[in-house]
C-alpha positions in Angstrom: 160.4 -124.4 -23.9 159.7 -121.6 -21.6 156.5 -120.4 -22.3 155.3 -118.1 -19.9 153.5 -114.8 -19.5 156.9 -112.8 -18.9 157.6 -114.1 -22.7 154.9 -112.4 -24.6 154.5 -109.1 -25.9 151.4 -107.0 -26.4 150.9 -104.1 -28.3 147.7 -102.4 -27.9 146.8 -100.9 -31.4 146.5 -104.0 -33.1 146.0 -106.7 -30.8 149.4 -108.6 -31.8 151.1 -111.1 -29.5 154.4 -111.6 -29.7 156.9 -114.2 -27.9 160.1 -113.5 -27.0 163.0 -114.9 -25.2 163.9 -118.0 -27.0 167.1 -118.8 -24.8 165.8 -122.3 -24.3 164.3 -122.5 -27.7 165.7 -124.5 -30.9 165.4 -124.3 -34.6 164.0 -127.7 -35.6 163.0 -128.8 -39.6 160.6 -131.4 -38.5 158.6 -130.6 -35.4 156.7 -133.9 -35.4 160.4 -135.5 -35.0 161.5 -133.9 -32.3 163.0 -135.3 -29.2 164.6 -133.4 -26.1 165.8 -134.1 -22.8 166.8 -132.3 -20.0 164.7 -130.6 -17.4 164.6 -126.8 -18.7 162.2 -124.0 -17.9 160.7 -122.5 -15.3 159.3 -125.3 -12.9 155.0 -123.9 -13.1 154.9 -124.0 -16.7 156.9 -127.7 -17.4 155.2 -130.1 -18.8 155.3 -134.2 -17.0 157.1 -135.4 -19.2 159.8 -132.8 -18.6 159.6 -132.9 -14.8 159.8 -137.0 -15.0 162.9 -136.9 -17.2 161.6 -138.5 -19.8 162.2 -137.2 -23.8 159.7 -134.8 -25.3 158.8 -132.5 -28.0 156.9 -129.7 -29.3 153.8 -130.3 -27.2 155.4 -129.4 -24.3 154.5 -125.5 -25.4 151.2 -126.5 -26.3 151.2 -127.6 -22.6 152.9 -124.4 -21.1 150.2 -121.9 -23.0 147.5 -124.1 -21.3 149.4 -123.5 -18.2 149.0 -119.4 -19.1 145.5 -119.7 -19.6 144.7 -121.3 -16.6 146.4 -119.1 -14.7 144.7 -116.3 -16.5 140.9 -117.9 -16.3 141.1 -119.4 -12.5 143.6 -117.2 -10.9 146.5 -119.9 -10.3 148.3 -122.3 -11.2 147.2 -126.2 -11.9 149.2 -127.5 -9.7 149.9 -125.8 -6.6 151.8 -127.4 -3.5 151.2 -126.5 0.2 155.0 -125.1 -0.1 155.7 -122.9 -2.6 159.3 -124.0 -3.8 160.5 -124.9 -7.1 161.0 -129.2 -5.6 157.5 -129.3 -4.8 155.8 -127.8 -7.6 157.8 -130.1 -9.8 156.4 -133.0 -7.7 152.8 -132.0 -7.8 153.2 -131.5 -11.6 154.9 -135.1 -11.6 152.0 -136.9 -9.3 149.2 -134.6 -10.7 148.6 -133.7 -7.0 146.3 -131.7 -6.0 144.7 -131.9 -9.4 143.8 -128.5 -11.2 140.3 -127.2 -9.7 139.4 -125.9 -13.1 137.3 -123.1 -10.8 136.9 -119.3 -11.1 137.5 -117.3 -8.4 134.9 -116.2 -6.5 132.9 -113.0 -7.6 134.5 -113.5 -11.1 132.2 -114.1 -14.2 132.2 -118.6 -14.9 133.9 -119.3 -18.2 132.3 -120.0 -21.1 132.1 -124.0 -21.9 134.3 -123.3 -24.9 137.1 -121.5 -23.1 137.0 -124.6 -20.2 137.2 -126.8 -23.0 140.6 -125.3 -24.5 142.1 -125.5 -21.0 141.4 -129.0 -20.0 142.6 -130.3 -23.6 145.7 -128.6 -23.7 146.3 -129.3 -20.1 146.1 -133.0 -20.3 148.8 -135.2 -19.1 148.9 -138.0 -21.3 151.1 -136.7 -24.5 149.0 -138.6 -26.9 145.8 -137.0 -25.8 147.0 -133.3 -25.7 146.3 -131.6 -28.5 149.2 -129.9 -31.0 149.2 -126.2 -31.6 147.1 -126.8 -35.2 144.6 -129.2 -33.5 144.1 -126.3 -30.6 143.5 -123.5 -32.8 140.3 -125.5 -34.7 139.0 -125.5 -31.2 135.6 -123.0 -30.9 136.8 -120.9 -28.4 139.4 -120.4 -31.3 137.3 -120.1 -33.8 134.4 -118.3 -33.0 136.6 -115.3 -32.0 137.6 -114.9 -35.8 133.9 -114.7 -36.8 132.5 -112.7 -34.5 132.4 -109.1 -33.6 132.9 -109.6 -29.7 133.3 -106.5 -27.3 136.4 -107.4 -25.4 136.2 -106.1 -21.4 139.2 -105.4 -19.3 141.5 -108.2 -18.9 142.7 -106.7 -15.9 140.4 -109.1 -13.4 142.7 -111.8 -14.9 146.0 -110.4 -15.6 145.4 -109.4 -11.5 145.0 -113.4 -10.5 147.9 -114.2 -12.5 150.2 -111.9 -10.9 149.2 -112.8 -7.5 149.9 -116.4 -8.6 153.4 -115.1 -8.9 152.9 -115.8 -13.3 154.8 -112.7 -14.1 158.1 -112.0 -12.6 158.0 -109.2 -10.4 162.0 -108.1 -9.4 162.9 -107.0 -5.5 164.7 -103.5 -5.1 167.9 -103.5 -3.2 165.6 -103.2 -0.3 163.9 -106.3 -0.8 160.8 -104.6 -2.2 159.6 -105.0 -5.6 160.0 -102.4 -7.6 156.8 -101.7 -9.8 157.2 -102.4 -13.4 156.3 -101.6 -16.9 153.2 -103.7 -16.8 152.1 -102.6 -13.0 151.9 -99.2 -14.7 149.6 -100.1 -17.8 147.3 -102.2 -15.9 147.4 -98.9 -13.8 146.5 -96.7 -16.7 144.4 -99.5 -18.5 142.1 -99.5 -15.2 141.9 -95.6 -15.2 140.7 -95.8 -18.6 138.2 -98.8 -18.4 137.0 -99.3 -15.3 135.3 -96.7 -13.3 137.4 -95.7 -9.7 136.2 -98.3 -6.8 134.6 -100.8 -8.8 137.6 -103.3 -9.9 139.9 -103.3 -7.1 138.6 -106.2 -6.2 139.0 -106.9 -2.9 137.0 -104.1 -0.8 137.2 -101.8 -3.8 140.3 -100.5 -3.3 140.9 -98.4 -6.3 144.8 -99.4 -7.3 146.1 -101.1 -4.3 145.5 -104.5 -6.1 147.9 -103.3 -8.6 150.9 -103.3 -6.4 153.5 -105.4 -6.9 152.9 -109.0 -4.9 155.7 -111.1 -3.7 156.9 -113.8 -5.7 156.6 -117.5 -4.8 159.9 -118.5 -3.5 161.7 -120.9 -5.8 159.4 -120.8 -8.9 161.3 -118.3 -10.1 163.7 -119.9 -12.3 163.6 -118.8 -15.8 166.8 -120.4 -16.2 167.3 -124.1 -16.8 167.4 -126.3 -14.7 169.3 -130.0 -14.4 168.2 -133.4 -13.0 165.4 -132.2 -10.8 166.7 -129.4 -9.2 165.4 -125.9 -9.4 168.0 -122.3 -10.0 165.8 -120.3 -6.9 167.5 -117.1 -7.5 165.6 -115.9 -4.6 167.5 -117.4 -1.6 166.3 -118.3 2.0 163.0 -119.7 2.8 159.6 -118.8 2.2 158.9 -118.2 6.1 158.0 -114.7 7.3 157.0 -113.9 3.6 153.7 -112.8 2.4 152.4 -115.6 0.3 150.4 -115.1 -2.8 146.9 -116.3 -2.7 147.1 -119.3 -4.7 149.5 -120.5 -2.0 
């Protein structure tokens, strides 16, 4: 439980992922067994089944990375509420309204078939249809990355929507400001080094300014778990007189 893009780390040399921060996580023998309850996570990434109450197991995570990648390929998140609060993106995920848009952003390069067709499968909301973590990785988009010698771009288009989105967890200073973080300052350094000055600031080419930290979506900041519908918004107050991110 509690997959999410503040969870993983990256190292550069090799290409490894890595996740971390298993406070929610449990040692289990026999996966295919498994059965939970409680609504825990943080409330973009949780599954249905989670948000309705209901008892789940280990495809929940296999639902939670799908939520990463689509925030990553199409710049949000599947399910995004007019207000941007913990209670109402836990109802949109529960009602599967709006449904997810499965669109690029404009002026971003369209997916490849293969990469649409991981997304959809591990985001579907029937548990029976969603595929496990084994099942996902015999996918092509899987696949065809181990056999051929591909020349990876910049992720920094993407990693760029999915901060907006409020995906990573950007803290306030004392001030109320965020301070910039560890990642603000490779993407920083990883567009210096990649992308030529002007070119992928994205909105009217403004060279780094994309990089600054955004604000995050109030409420949907709750990495710690949360009980019987109701959300831990660390943030306080209201959303009103804040700057929204995009996908809201």
């Amino acid at each position: 439980r509690d997959i999410k893009p503040d969870n993983f780390l990256c190292t550069g040399v090799d290409n490894t992922v890595k996740l971390c921060d298993f406070g929610l996580a449990g040692a289990v023998s026999n996966p295919a067994a498994l059965e939970l309850g409680g609504v825990y996570g943080t409330p973009p990434f949780m599954a249905p089944e989670i948000v309705a109450g209901q008892r789940y197991g280990v495809l929940v995570d296999t639902w939670a990375v799908g939520v990463c990648m689509y925030a990553l390929f199409f710049g949000g998140f599947p399910y995004t509420p007019a207000e941007p609060t913990g209670p109402a993106m836990k109802a949109a995920i529960l009602t599967g309204t709006p449904s997810p848009s499965f669109r690029t952003p404009p002026g971003q390069q369209p997916l490849t078939s293969d990469a649409l067709t991981v997304a959809q499968a591990l985001l579907r909301r029937e548990i029976r249809d969603r595929p496990t973590a084994d099942a996902a990785l015999r996918f092509s988009f899987f696949t065809s990355a181990e056999n051929v010698n591909h020349h990876y771009g910049s992720l920094r288009p993407m990693l760029h929507g999915a901060k907006r989105c409020g995906a990573f967890d950007l803290p306030r200073g004392k001030s109320g400001a965020q301070k910039p973080t560890e990642m603000d300052t490779n993407l920083v350094a990883l567009q210096e080094q990649h992308w030529p000055r002007g070119v992928a600031g994205g909105e009217g080419g403004d060279d780094n300014s994309s990089l600054r930290p955004h604000r995050k979506p109030v409420g949907l900041d709750s990495a710690a778990s949360t009980e019987a519908g109701s959300t831990n918004n660390t943030d306080g107050g209201s959303a009103r007189g804040r700057a929204r991110p995009a996908c809201f």
